[in-house]
N, C-alpha and C positions, 0 to 999 in steps of 0.2 A: 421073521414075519413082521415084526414090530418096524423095523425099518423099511419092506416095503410100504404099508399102509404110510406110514412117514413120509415117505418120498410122494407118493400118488395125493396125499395132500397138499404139499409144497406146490407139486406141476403144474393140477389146474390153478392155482393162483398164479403164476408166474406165466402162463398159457393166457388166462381169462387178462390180465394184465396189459399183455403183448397184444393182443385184440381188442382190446379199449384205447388204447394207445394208436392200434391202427385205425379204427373207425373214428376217433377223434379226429387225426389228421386229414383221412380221408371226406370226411364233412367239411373240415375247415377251408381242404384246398376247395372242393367242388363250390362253396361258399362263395367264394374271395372270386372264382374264374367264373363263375354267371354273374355276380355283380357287376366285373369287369367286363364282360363281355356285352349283355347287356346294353350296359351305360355307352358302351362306345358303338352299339349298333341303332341305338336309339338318333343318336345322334348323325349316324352317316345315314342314315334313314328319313331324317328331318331335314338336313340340311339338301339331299335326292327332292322331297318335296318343294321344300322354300323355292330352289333352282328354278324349276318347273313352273312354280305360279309367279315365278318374277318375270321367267321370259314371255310366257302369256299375256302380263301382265303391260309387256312393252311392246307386242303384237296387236292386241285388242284395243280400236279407237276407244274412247273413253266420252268422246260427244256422242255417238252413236246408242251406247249404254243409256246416255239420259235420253233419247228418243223414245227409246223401248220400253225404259219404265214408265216413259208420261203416254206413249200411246198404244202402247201394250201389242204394235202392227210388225212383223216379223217380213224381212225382204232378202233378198239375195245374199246380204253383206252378212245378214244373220247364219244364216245356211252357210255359208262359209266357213264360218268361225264356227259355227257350230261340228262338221265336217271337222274342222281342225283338232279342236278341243277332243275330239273322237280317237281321232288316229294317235295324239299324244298319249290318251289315257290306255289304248291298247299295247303300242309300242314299248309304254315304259310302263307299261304291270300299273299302274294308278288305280286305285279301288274308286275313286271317287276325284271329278277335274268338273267346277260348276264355277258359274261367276253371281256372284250374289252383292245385293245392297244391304244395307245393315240398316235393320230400324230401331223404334226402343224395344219391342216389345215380341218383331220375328224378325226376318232374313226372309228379302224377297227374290227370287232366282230368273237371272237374264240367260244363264244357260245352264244345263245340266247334262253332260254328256254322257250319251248313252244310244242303246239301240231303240227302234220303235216297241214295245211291249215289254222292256227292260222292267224286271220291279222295281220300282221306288223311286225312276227316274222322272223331277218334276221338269213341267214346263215355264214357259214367260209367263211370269209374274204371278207364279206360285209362292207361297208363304210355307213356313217351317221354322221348329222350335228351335233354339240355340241349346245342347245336348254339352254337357261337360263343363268346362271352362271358356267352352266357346264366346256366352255375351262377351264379356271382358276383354280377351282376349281379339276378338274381330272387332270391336270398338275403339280398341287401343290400337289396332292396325288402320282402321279408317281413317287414317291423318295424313298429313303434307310429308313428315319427315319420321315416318310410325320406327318402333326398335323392331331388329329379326328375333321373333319369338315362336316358338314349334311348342304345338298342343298336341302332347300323349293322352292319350285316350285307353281304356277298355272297358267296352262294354258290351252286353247279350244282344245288342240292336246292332252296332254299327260295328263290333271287335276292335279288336287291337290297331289302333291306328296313331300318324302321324302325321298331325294335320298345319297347314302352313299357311299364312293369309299376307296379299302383296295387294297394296291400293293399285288402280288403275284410276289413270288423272286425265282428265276433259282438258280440250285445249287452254284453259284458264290458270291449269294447275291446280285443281283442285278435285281432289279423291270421289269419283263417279260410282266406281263400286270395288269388291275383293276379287281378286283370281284365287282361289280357292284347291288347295290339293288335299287331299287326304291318300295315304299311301299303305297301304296293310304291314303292318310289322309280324305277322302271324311266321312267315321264315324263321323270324327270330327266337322264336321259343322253339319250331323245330329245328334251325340249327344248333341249338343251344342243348336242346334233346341229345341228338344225334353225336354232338361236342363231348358233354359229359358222358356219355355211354359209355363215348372210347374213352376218355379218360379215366372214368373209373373204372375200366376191364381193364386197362393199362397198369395203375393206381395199385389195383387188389390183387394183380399178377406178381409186381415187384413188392407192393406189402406180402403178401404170402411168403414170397423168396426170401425176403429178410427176417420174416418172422421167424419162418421155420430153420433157417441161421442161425440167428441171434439166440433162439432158443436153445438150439442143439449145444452153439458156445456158452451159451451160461449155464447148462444141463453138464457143461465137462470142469466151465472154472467154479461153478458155485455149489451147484446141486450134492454133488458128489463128494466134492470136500465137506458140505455140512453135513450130506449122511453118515459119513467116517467119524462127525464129529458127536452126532446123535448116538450113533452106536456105541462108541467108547463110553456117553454119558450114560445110558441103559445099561451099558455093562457093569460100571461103579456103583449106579444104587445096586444093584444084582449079586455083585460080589462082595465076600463080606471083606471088613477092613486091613484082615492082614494083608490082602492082594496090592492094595493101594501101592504100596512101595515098587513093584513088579509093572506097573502099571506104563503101558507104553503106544501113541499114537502113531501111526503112519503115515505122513501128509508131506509131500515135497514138491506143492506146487509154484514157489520161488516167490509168493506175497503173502499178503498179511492173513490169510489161512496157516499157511504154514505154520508164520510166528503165533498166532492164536493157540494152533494144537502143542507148538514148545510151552506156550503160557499155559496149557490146562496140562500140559506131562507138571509143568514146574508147580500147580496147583495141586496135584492129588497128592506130590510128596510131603508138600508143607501142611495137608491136609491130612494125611496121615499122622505127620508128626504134632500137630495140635491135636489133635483125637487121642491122641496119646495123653499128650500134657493136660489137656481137657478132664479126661476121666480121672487124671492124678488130681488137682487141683476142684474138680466135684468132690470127689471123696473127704479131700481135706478139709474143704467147706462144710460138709456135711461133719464130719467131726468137731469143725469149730463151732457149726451150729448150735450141735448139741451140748457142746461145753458151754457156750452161751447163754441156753436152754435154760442149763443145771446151774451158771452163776445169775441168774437173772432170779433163779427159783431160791439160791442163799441170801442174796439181798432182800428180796419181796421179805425174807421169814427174818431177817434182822430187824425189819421194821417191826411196831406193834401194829399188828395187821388183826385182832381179835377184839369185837366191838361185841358189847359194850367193855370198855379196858379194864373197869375195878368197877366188875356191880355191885359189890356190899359198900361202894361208898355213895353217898349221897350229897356229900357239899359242891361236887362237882362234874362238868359230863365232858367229856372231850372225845373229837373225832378227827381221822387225817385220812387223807390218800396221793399217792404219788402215780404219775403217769410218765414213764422214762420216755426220751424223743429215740433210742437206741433199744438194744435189750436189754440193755445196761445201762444204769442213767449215775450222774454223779448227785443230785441231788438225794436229801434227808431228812427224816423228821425223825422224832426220837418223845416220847412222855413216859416218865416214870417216877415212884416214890423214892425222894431222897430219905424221907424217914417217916412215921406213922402220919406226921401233920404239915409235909411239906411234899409240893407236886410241880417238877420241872417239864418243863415244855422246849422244845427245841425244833430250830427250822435253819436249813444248811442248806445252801448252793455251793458245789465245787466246780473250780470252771475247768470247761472241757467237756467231752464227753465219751461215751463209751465206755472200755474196759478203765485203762488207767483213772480214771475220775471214777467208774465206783471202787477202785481199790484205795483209792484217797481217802474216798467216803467213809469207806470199812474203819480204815484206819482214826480218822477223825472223827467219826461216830463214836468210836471206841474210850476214845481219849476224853472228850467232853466225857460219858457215863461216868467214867471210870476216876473223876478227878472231881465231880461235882458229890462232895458228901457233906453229912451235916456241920455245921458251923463254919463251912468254907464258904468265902467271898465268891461274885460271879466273875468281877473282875481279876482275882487271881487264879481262877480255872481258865480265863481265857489266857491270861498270860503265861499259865504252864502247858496249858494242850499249845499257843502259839510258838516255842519254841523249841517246843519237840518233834513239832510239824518242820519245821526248817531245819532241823538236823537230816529228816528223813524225807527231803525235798528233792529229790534228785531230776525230778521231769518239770520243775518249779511251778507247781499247782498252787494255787490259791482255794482259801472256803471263806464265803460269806456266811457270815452266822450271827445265828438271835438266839439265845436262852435267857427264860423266865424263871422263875422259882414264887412260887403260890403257895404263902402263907391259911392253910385252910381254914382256921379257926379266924384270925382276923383279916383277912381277905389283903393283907400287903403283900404287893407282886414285885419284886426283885429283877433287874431286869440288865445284862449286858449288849450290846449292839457291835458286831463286827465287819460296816462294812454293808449289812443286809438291808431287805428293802423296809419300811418301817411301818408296822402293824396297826393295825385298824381298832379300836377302841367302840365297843358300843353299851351306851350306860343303858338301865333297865327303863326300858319305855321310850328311850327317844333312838336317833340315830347311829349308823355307823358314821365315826370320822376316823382320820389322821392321825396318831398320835406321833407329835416330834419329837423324837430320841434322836440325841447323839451319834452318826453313824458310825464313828469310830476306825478303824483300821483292818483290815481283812487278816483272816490267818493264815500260817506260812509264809509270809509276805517280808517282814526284816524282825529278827531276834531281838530279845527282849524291850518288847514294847507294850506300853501302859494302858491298860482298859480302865474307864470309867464306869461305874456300875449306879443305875437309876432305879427309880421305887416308885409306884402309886397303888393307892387302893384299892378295891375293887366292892363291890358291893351286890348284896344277892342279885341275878338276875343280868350280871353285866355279863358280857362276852369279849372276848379276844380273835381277832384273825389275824393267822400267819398264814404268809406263803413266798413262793419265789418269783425272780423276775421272768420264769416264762407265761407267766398271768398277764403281767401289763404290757410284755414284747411279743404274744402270741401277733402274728402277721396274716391277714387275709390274700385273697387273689390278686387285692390290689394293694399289694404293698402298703396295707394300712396297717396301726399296729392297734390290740384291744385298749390299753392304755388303763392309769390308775382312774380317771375320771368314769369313764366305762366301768371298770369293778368297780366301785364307790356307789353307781348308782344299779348295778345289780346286786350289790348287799344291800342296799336298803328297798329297794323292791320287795327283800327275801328277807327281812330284818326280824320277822316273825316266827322264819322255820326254826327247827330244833337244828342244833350243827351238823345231823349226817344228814339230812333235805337239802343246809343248806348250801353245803359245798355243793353237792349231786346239782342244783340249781346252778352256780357259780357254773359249772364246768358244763351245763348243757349250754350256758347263755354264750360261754366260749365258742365250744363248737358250730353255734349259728352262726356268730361271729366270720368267723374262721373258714367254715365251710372247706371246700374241697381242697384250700393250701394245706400243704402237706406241716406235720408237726416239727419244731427245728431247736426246742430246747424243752425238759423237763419241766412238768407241769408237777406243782406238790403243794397243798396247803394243809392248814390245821385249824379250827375251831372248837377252840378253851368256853365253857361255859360256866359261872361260878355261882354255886347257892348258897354259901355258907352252912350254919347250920337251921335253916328256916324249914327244909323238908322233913 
């Protein structure tokens, strides 16, 4: 059922199509052959005129004409020519045969031929309007040597006419008055009537015939093959997917239908077998998902993720947060007591991203805690986590890292540099700047190599900021980057909040920033606040 409604939509378009196609052509020709025809009856119709008033024109004395119109007295010679002019306009169909003078302002008439009680026929040296293009044109004929010019005319007064003006010259040679023809063209439009009738009975006979042809042949090589090809399509959603392989078209009409229905047999099998591989390769995703899931949920819980971190202390407040660009990010931050009066702070980029860079993390995170204890230098924790990291380099990852250690009682902060970006310093009451540390050497990067380890003081009320470089490389739509001059003046905009407002600030100025570009490395900071023992 589904394929006849199918089909009976295709027809009439392919019907209504084939009949657009006919009436267009059939306008066009009817178009093109009354223009032509027309234009060439106009013209054997004017020049039938011009003939006409030229032979009059060498018939008619022309000294005789200026007697007439100076003494207005009408004699034998008149009656003659007038008789003549008569029989002319009868014999040769002439709607109108007068001989007129041309003045500025009317046309005076020396003859007008016609019957006695004829409408509209004037006499000698009658007057009358110039109608059309007439002034002009009988003006530009009233000369010695005038051009052959034919005035087409229609109008509701005098119709369809084609009117022609020949000087008639006094023995001096010079132009006495017009012989004057006017010729009805009214034939013309009914042959032309009559012309197109048959041609379009003719026209819509052989349109017809081809239509319903041409229809019938595209009803056998197109119609038919596309319903074969609809229905097979209706059958496959219909059917469910084990059929797919079974799946087979009927179509041998020797062109590219054919090869089209080989192309959708050779579709449904390759579409079977991705539907296959499809559902195999969801599921697995969906398992790695969730392993994803649950290693994105052990990393988050490796971090110190519970604020406030040590509320029975008071010398100092510290807050972090990491935003991975994956589900899994290689960055890390790390704070914890080395011993009752010492508080380490750490902030780690690993490059790379994903799984392998948080299992670097893991590992490297591990190793800094695990090596940073009391009475130990910072620069020989970086030197024993860096070449244990190179032993167990096998994907040759690298970590940029910064650990502090915070003297709480006299507020000296201890500090190595591997490599990382370099931390922001804000003294009690004034600004964030800069601080220039050493950047030193990345870890994992070449065995046993030498860290420098730096010191300054701190004093109640100062602050610290760590973070990583997808702070100052976050990238907007237009490939801008936020940059450190950007953070520098959105911490001191923010120079005021307590450290968990002020990162939340930092990270909302980003996101304007940034807007709808997508995220493409880990975002992670920390803000250390130090009061010694004033609270």
């Amino acid at each position: 059922m589904r394929r006849r409604e199918w089909k009976f939509r295709l027809q009439p378009k392919l019907l209504l199509g084939l009949v657009v196609m006919a009436v267009v052509l059939l306008l066009s020709l009817t178009i093109v052959v009354v223009t032509l025809y027309r234009s060439q009856m106009e013209e054997l119709y004017g020049n039938i005129a011009f003939n006409e008033a030229e032979i009059a024109a060498q018939v008619i004395d022309g000294d005789s004409i200026l007697r007439y119109y100076s003494t207005g007295q009408k004699d034998q010679y008149y009656e003659e020519i007038h008789s003549y002019l008569l029989l002319v306009k009868q014999k040769m169909g002439l709607n109108y045969f007068y001989v007129v003078v041309p003045e500025e302002d009317m046309m005076v008439y020396i003859w007008d031929s016609g019957t006695e009680g004829e409408d509209g026929v004037c006499d000698l040296l009658d007057t009358d309007e110039y109608y059309g293009g007439g002034y002009e044109l009988m003006h530009n004929a009233f000369s010695v040597n005038p051009e052959r010019n034919i005035l087409v005319t229609q109008n509701a007064e005098y119709g369809y006419l084609a009117s022609a003006y020949v000087p008639i010259m006094d023995s001096s040679g010079n132009p006495a008055a017009l012989a004057s023809v006017d010729i009805s063209m009214e034939k013309i439009n009914r042959n032309i009537f009559r012309f197109v009738a048959a041609a379009v009975s003719v026209s819509c006979l052989v349109l017809l015939v081809s239509v319903v042809a041409y229809y019938f042949y595209v009803r056998r090589m197109v119609i038919r093959p596309v319903a074969v090809l609809h229905s097979a399509a209706t059958k496959l959603v219909k059917n469910d997917m084990e059929a797919l392989e079974n799946f087979s078209i009927d179509i041998h009409s020797g062109d590219e239908f054919e090869e089209l229905a080989g192309a959708f047999q050779y579709m449904t099998v390759e579409l079977s077998e991705y539907i296959k591989n499809l559902t195999e390769v969801t599921a697995e995703k969906e398992r790695i998902g969730a392993e994803l899931d649950v290693a994105a949920h052990i990393q988050s819980s490796m971090l110190p993720c519970i604020f406030p971190a040590f509320p029975g202390r008071k010398e100092f407040q510290v807050y972090a947060t990491m935003n991975p660009a994956k589900e899994v990010g290689g960055d890390f931050y790390d704070f914890f007591m080395v011993d009752d009066k010492h508080l380490a702070v750490v902030m780690a980029d690993v490059s790379g991203k994903g799984v392998p860079a948080a299992l670097f993390m893991v590992i490297g995170k591990t190793l800094i805690k695990d090596h940073t204890k009391p009475g130990s230098t910072l620069d020989q924790v970086f030197s024993d986590v860096n070449n244990l990291l190179c032993d167990s380099n096998s994907e040759d990852l690298f970590i940029t890292a910064f650990e502090g250690v915070l003297d709480l009682e006299t507020g000296r902060f201890c500090y190595v540099n591997a490599g990382h970006e370099i931390p922001y310093l804000c003294r009690a009451g004034e600004s964030f700047e800069p601080y220039k540390v050493s950047p030193g050497f990345v870890l994992a990067g070449i065995e046993n190599m030498q860290y420098k380890e730096g010191e300054f003081h701190l004093q109640a009320g100062d602050r610290i900021f760590l973070y990583t470089d997808g702070i100052p490389e976050a990238t907007n739509a237009e490939n801008e980057q936020y940059g450190s001059q950007r953070l520098e003046m959105a911490l001191n905009l923010n120079k005021d909040s307590e450290p968990k407002k002020l990162l939340a600030q930092i990270k909302a100025d980003m996101d304007q920033f940034v807007g709808e570009a997508p995220q493409f490395d880990d975002i992670t900071m920390l803000c250390l606040e130090y009061w010694g023992d004033t609270l």
